[in-house]
LUMBA-816974 format. One record per residue: residue in three letters; x, y, z of N, C-alpha, C in turn. Coordinates in nm, 4 decimals. Atoms other than C-alpha are relative to their C-alpha. Example, Ala and Ser with C-alpha at 12.3 -4.5 7.8 and 13.67 -1.06 7.14 Angstrom:
<rs>
R   zaro        n.X        n.Y        n.Z       ca.X       ca.Y       ca.Z        c.X        c.Y        c.Z
R    ALA     0.0890    -0.1190     0.0000     1.2300    -0.4500     0.7800     0.0900     0.1200     0.0000
R    SER    -0.0820    -0.1190    -0.0060     1.3670    -0.1060     0.7140    -0.0770     0.1090     0.0730
</rs>
This chain:
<rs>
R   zaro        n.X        n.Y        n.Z       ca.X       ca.Y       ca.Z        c.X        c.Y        c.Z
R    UNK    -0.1285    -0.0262     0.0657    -8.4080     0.6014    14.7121     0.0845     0.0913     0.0881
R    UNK    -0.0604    -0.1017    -0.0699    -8.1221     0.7568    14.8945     0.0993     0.0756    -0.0685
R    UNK    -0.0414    -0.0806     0.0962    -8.0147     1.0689    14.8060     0.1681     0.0032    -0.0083
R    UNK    -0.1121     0.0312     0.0110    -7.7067     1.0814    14.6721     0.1627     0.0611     0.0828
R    UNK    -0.0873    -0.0686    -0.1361    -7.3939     1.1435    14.9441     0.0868     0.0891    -0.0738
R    UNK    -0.0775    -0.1076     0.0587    -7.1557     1.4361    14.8473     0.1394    -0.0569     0.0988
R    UNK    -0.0933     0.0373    -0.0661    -6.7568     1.3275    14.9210     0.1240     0.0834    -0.0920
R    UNK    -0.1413    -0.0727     0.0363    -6.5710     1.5534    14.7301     0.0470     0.1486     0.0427
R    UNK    -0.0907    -0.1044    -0.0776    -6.3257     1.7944    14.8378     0.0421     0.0587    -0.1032
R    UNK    -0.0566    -0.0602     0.1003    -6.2013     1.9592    14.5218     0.0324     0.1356     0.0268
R    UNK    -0.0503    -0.1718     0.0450    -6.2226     2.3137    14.5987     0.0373     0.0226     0.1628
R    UNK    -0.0508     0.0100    -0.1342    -6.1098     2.4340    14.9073    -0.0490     0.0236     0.1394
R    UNK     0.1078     0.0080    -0.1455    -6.3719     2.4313    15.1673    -0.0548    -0.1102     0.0013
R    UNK     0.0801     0.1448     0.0459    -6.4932     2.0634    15.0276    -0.1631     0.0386    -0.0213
R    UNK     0.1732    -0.0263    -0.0209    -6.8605     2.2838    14.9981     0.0000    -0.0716    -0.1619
R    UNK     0.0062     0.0782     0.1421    -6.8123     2.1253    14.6023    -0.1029    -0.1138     0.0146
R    UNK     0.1280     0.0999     0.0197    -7.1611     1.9342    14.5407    -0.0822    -0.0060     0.0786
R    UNK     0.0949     0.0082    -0.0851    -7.3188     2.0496    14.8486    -0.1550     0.0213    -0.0975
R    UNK     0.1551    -0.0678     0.0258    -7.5577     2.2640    14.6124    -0.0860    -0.0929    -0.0480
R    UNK     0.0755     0.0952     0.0640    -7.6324     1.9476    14.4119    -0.0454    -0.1125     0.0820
R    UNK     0.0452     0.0617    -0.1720    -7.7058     1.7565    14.7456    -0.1450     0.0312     0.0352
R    UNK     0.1300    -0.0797    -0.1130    -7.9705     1.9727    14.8688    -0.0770    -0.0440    -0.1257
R    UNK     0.0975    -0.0061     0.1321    -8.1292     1.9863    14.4839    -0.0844    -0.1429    -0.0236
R    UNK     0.0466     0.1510     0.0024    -8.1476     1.6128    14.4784    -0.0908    -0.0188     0.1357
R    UNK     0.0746     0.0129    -0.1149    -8.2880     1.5954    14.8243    -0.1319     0.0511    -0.0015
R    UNK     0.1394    -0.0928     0.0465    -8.5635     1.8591    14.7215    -0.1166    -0.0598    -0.1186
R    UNK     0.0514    -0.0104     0.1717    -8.6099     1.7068    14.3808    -0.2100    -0.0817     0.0450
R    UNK     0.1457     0.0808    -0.0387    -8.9097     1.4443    14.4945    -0.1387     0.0902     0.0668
R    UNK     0.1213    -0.0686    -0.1516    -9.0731     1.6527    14.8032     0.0759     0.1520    -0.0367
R    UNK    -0.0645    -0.0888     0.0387    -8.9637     1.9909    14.8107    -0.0161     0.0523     0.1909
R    UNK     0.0085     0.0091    -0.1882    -9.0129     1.9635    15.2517     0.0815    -0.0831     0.0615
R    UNK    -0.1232     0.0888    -0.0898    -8.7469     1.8221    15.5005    -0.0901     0.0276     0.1063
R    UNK     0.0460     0.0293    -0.1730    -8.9279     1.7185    15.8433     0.1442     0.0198     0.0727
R    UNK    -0.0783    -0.0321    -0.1060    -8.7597     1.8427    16.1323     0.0117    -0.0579     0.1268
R    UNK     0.0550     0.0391    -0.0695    -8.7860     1.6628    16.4499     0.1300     0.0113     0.1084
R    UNK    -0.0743    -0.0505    -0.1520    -8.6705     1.7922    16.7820    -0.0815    -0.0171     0.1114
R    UNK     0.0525     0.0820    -0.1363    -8.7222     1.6455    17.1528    -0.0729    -0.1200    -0.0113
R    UNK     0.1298     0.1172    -0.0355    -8.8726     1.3540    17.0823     0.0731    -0.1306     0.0333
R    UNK    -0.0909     0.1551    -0.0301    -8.7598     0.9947    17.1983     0.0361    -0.0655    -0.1054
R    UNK    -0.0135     0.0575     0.1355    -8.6044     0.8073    16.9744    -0.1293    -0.0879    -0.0429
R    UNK     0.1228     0.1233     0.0149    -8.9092     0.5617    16.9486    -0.0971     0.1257    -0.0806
R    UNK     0.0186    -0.1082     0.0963    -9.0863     0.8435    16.8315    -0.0205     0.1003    -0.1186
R    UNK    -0.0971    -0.0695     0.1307    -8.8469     1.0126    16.6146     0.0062    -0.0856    -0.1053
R    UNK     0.0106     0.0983     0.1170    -8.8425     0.6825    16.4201    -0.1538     0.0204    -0.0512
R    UNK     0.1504    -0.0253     0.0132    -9.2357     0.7029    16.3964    -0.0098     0.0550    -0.0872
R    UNK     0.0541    -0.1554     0.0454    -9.2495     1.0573    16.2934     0.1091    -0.0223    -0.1406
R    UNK    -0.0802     0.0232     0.1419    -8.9718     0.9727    16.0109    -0.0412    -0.1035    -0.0741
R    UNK     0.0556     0.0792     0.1284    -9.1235     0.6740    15.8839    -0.1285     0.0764    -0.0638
R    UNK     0.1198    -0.0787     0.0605    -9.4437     0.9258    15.8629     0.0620     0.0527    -0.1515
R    UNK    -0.1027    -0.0781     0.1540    -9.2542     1.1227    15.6359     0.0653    -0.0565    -0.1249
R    UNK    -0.0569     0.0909     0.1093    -9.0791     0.8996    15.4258    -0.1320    -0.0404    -0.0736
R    UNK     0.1655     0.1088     0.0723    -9.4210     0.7210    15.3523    -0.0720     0.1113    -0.1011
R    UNK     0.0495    -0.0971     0.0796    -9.5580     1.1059    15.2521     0.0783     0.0177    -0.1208
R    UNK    -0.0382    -0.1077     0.0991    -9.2714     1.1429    14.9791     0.1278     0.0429     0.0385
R    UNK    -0.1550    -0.1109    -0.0739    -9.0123     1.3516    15.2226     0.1070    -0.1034    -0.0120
R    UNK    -0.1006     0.1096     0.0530    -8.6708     1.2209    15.1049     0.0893     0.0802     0.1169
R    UNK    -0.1190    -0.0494    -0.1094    -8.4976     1.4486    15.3887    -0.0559     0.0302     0.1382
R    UNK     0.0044    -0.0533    -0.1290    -8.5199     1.4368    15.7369     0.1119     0.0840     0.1044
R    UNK    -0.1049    -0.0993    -0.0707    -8.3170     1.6303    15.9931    -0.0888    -0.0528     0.1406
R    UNK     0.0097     0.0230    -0.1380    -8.3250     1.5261    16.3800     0.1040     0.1030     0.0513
R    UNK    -0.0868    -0.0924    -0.0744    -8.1952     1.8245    16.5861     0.0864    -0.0624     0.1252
R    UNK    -0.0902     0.0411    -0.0903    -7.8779     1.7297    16.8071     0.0557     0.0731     0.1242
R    UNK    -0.0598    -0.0927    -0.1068    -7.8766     2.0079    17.0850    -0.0086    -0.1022     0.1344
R    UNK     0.0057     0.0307    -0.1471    -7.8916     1.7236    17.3674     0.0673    -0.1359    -0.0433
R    UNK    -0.0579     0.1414     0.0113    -7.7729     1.3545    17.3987    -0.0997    -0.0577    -0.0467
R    UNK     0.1185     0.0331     0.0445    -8.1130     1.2544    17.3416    -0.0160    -0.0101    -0.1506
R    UNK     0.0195     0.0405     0.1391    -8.1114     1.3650    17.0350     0.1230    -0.0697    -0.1015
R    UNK    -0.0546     0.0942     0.0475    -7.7898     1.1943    16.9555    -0.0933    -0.1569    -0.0101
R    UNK     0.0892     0.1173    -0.0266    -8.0072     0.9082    17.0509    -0.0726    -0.0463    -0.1284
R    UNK     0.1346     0.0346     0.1308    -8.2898     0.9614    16.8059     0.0540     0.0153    -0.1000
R    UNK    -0.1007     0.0126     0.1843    -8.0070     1.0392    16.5269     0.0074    -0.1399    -0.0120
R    UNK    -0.0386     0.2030     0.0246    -7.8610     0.6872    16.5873    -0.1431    -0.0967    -0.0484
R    UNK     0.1212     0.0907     0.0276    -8.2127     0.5282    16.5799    -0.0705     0.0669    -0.0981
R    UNK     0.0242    -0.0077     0.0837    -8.3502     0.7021    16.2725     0.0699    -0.0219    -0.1280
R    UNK    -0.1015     0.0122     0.1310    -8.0459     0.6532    16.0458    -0.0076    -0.1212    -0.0074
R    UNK     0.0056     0.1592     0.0194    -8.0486     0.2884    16.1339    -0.1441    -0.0539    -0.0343
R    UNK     0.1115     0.1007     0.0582    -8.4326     0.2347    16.0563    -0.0191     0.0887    -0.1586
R    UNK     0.0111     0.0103     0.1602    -8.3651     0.4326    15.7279     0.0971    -0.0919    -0.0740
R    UNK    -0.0723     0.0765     0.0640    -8.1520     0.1635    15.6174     0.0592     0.0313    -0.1287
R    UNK    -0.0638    -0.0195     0.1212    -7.9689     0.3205    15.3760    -0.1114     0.0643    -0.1141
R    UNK     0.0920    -0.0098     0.0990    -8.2834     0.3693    15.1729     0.0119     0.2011     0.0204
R    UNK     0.0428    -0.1537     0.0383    -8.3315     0.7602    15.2789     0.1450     0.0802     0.1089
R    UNK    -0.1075    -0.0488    -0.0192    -8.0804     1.0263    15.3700    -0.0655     0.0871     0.1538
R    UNK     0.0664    -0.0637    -0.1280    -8.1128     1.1239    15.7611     0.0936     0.1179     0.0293
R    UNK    -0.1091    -0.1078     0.0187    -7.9212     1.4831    15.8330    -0.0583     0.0325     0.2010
R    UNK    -0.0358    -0.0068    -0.1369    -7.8619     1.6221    16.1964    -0.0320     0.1700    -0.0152
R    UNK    -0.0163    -0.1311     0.0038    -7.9774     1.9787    16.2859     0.0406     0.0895     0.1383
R    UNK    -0.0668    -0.0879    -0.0793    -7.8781     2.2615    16.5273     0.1257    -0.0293     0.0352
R    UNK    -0.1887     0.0234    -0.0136    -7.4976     2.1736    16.4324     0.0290     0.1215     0.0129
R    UNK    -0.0499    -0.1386    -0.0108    -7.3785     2.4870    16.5725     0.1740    -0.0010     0.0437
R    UNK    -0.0847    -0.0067    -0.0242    -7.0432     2.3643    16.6386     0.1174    -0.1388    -0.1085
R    UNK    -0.0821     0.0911     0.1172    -6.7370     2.1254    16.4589     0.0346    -0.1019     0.0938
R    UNK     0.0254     0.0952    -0.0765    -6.7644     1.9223    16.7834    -0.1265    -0.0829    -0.0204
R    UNK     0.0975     0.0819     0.0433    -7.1131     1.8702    16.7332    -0.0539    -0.0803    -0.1320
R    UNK    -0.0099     0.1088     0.1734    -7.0775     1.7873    16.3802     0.0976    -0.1264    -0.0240
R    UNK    -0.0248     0.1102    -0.0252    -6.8820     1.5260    16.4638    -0.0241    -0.1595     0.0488
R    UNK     0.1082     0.1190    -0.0750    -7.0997     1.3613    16.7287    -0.0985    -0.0752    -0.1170
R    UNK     0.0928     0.0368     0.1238    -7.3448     1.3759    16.4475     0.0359    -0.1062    -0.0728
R    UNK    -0.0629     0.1236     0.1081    -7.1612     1.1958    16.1689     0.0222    -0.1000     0.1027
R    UNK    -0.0563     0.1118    -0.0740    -7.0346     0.9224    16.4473    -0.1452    -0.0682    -0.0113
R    UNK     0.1074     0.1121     0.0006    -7.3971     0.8737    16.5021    -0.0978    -0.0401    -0.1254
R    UNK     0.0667     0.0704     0.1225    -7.5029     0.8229    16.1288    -0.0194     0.1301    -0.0668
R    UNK     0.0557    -0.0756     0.0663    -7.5809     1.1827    15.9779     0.0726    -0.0014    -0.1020
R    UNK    -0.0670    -0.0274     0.1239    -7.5292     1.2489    15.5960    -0.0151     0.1004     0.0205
R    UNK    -0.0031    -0.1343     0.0179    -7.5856     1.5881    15.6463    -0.0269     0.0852     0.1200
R    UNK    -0.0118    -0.0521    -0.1349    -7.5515     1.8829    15.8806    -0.0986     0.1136    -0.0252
R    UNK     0.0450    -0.1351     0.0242    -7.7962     2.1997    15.9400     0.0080     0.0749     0.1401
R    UNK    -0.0436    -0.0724    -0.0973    -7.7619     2.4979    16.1609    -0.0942     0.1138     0.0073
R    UNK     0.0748    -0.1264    -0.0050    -7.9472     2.7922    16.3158     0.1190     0.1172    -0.0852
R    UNK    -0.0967    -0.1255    -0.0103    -7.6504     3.0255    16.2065     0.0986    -0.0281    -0.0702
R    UNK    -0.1147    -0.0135     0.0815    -7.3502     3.0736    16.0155     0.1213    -0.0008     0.0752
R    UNK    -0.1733     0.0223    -0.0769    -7.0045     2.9335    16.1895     0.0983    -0.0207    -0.1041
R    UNK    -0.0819     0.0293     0.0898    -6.7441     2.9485    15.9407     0.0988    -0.1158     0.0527
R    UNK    -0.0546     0.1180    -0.0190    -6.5186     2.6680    16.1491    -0.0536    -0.1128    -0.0079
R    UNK     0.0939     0.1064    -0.0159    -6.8479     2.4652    16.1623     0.0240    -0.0369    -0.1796
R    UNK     0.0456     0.0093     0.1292    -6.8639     2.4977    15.7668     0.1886    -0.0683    -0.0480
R    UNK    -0.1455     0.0264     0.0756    -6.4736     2.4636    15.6841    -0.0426    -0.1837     0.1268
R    UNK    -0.0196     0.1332    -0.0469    -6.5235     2.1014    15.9454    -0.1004    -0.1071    -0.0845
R    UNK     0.0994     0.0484     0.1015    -6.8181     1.9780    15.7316     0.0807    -0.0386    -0.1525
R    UNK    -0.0637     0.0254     0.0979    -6.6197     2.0409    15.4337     0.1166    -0.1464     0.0210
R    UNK    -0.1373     0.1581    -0.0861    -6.3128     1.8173    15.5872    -0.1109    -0.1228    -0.0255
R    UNK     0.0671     0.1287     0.0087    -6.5543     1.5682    15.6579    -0.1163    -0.0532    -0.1250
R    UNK     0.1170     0.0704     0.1659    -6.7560     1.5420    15.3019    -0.1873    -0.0020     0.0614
R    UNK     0.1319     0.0106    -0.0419    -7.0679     1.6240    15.4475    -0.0713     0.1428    -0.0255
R    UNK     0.0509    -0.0951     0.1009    -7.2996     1.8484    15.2637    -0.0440     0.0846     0.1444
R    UNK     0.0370    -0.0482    -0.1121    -7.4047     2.1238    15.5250    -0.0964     0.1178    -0.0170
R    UNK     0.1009    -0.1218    -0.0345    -7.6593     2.4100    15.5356    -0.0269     0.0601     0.1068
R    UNK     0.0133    -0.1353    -0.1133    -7.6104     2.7127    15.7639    -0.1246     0.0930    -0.0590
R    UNK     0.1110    -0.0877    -0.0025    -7.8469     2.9330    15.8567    -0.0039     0.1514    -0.0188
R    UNK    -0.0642    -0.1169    -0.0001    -7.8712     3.3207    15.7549    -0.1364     0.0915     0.0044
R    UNK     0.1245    -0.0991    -0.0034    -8.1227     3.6296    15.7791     0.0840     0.1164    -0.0130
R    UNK     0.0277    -0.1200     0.0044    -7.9673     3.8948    15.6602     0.1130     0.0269    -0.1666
R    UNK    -0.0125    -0.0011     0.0856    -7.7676     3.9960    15.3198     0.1716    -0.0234     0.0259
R    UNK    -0.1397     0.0245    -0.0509    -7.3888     4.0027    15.5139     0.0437    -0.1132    -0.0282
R    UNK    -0.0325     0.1979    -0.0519    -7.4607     3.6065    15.6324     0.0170    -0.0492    -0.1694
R    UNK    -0.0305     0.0626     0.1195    -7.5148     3.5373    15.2461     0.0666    -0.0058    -0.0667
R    UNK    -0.1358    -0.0169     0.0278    -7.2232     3.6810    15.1313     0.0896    -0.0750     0.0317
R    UNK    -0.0758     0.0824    -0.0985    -7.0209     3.5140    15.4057    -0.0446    -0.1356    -0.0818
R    UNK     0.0472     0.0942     0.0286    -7.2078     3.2303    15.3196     0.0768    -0.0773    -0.1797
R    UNK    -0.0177     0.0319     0.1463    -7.1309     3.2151    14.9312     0.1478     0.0644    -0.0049
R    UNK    -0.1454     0.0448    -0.0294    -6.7469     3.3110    15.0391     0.0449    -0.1033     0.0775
R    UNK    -0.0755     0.1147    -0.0751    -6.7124     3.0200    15.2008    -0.0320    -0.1375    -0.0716
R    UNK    -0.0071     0.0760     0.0694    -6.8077     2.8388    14.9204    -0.1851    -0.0921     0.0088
R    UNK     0.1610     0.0706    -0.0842    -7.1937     2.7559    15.0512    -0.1319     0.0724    -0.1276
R    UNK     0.1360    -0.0880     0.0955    -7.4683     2.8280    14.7699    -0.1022    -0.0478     0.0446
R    UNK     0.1160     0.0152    -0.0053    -7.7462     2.6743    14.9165    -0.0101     0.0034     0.1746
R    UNK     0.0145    -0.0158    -0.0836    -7.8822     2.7961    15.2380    -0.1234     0.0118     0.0670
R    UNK     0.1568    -0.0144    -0.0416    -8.1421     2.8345    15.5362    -0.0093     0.0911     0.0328
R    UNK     0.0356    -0.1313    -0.0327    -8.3491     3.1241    15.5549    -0.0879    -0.0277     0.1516
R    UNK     0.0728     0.0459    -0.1213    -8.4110     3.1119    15.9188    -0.0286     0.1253     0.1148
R    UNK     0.1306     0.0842     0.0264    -8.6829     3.2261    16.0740    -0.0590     0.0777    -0.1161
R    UNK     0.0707    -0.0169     0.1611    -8.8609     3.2219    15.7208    -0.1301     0.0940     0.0780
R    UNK     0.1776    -0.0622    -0.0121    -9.2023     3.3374    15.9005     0.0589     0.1470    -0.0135
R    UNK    -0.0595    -0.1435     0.0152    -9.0133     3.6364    15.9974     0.0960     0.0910    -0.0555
R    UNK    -0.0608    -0.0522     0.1270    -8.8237     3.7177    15.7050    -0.1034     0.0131    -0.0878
R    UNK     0.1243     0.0090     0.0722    -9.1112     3.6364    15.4980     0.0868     0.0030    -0.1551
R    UNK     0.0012     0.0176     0.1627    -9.1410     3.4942    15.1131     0.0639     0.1388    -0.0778
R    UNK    -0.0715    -0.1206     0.0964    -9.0597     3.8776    14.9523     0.1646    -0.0197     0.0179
R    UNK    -0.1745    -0.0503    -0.0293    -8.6979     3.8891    15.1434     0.0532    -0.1394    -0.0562
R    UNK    -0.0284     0.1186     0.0663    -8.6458     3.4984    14.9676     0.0345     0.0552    -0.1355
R    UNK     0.0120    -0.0734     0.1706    -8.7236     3.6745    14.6234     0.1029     0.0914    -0.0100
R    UNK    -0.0814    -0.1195     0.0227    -8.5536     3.9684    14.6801     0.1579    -0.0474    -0.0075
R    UNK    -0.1613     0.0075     0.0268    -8.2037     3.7910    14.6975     0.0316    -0.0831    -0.1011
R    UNK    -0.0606     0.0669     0.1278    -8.2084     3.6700    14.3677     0.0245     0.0829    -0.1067
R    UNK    -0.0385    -0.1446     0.1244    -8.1075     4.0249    14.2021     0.1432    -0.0271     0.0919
R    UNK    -0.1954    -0.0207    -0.0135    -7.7505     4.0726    14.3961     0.0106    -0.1822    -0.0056
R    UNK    -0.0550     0.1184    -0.0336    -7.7247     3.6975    14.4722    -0.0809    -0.0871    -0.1037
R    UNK     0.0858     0.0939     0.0722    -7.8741     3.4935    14.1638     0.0750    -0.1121     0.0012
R    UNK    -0.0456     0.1396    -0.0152    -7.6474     3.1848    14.2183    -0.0710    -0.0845     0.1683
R    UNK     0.0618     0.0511    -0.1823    -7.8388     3.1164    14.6086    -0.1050    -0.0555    -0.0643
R    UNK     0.1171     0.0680    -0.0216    -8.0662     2.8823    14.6471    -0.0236     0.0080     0.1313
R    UNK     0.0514    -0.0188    -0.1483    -8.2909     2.9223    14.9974    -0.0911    -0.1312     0.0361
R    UNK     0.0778     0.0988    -0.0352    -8.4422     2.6601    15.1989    -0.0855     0.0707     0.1133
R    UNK     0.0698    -0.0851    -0.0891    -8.7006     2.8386    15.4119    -0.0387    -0.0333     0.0929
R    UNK     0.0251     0.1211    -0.1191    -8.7521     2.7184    15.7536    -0.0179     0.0815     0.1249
R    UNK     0.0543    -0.0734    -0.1293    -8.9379     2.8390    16.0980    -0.1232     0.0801    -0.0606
R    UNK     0.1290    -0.0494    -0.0178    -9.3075     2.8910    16.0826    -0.0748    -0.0286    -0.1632
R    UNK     0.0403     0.0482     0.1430    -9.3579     2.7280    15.7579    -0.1617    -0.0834    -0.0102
R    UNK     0.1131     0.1000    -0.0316    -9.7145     2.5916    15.7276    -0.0977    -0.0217    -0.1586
R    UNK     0.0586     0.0502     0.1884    -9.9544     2.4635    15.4141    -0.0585     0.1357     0.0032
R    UNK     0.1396    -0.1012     0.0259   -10.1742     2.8225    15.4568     0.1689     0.1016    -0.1378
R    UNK    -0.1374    -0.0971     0.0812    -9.7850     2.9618    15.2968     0.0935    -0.0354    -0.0575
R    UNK    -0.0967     0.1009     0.0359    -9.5673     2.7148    15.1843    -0.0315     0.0861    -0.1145
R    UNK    -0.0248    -0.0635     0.1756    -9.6596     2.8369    14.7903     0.0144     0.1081     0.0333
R    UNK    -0.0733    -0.1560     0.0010    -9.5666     3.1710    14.8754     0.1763    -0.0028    -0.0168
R    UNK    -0.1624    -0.0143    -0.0041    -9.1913     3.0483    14.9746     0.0339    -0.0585    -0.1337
R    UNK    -0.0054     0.0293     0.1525    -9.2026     2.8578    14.6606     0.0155     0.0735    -0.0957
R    UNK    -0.0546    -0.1120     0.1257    -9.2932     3.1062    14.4350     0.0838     0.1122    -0.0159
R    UNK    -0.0666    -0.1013     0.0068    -9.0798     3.3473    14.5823     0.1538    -0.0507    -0.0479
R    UNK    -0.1773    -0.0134     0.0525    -8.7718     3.1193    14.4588     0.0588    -0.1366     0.0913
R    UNK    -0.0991     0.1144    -0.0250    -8.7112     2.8662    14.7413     0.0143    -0.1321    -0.0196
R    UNK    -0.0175     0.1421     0.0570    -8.5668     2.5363    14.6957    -0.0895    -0.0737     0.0670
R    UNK     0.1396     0.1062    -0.1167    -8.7587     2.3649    14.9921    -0.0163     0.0735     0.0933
R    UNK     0.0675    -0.0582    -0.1446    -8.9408     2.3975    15.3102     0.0534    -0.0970     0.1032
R    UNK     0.0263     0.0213    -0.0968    -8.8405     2.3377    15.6303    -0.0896    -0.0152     0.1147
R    UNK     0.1081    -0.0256    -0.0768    -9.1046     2.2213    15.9141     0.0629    -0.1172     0.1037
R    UNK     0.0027     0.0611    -0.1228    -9.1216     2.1060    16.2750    -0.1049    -0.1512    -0.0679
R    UNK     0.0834     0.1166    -0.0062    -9.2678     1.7411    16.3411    -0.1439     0.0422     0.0171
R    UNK     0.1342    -0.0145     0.0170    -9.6294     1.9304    16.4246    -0.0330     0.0186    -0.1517
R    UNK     0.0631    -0.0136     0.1307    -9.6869     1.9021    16.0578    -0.0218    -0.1042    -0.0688
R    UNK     0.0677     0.1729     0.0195    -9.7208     1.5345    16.0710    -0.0735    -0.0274     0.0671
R    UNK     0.1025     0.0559    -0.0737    -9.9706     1.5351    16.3164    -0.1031     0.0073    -0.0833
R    UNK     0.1502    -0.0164     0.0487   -10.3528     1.4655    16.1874     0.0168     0.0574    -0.1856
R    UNK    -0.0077    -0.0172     0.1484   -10.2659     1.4805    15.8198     0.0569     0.1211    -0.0574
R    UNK    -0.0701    -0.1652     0.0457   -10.1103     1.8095    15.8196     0.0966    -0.0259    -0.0955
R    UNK    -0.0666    -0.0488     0.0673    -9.8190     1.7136    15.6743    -0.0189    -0.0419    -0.1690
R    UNK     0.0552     0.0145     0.1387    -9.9521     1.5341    15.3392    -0.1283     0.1206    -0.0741
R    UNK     0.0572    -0.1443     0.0317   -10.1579     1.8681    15.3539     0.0847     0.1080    -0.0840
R    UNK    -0.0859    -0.0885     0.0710    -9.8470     2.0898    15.3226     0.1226    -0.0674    -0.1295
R    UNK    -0.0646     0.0829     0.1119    -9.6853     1.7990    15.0816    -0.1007     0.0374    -0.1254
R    UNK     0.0639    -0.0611     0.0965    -9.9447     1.9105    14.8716    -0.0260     0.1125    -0.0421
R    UNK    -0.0075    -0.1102     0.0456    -9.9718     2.2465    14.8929     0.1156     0.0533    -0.0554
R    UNK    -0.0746    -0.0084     0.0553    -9.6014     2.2444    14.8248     0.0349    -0.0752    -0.1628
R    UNK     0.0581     0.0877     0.1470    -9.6919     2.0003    14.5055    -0.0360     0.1497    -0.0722
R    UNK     0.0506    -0.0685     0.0740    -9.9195     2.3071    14.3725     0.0936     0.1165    -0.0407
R    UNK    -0.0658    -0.0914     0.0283    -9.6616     2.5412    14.4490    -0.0845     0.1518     0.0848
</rs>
């Protein structure tokens, strides 16, 4: 099933339905595979892995041409069926390339407010990245409630929890160093999903941490 695309612009950053974007994307799996450097041949591989476990969101990182590459060739063998998103959009150039080559959705190490107001323009649900209590602010003035806590290892599950006293409208997607021994920690501390590199589809790992994120 593909998750459902976000195209409205109503409020004035177009972030309107991102949050319900991500929620739907989470709802099945509560893990987005990540997959960076790999050939497209590959990258298709490692995404049909995923799909097959459950994972309704992938993300192919776009810091090279290459991985334009493996965008184009994973969006076209999800045929519409699953929603493929584009990560290390750190710019409103590269979020462009992206969408040209098929992404429904954009993610980022970092918080660019021109990156986020070009996303909006273009109806494309986006998730910046933040670590510290400023970025979330920023973040949720620019109209952005659902975000990545990046790197999660080194923020750790408490600092997830802890921003749901000043900030109880955030939702966190926790991502960098995420593995099944901790996944229910980011969970119970509150976040929406997990982020993980492609080593978590090798050798059964990742229907490992598909389950440990199951228990919670």
């Amino acid at each position: 099933m593909t998750v459902p695309p976000t195209t409205t612009t109503t409020d004035r950053n177009g972030t309107e339905g991102w949050a319900d974007f991500f929620a739907s994307g989470f709802s099945g799996s509560p893990v987005m595979v990540i997959l960076r450097g790999l050939s497209p041949e590959d990258a298709v591989a490692t995404a049909r892995t995923a799909w097959a476990a459950g994972v309704r969101l992938v993300e192919v990182t776009v810091e090279s041409e290459n991985g334009l590459r493996a965008l184009e060739e994973v969006a076209r063998a999800a045929d519409g069926e699953h929603t493929v998103g584009a990560g290390t959009v750190t710019t409103p150039e590269r979020l462009a390339a992206a969408v040209a080559a098929g992404a429904g959705f954009g993610v980022a190490p970092g918080l660019d407010p021109d990156t986020v107001h070009a996303a909006g323009r273009a109806g494309v649900p986006f998730l910046p990245g933040v670590a510290t209590p400023t970025e979330v602010g920023q973040a949720l003035r620019l109209g952005v409630r659902t975000v990545k806590a990046f790197p999660a290892s080194s923020l750790g599950a408490p600092w997830v929890s802890a921003l749901s006293g000043p900030f109880p409208e955030l939702r966190v997607v926790a991502t960098g160093g995420v593995r099944p021994d901790n996944a229910g920690e980011f969970l119970r501390a509150g976040a929406l999903g997990l982020g993980v590199g492609q080593s978590a589809t090798v050798g059964g790992a990742l229907e490992a941490l598909v389950g440990a994120a199951a228990d919670g």
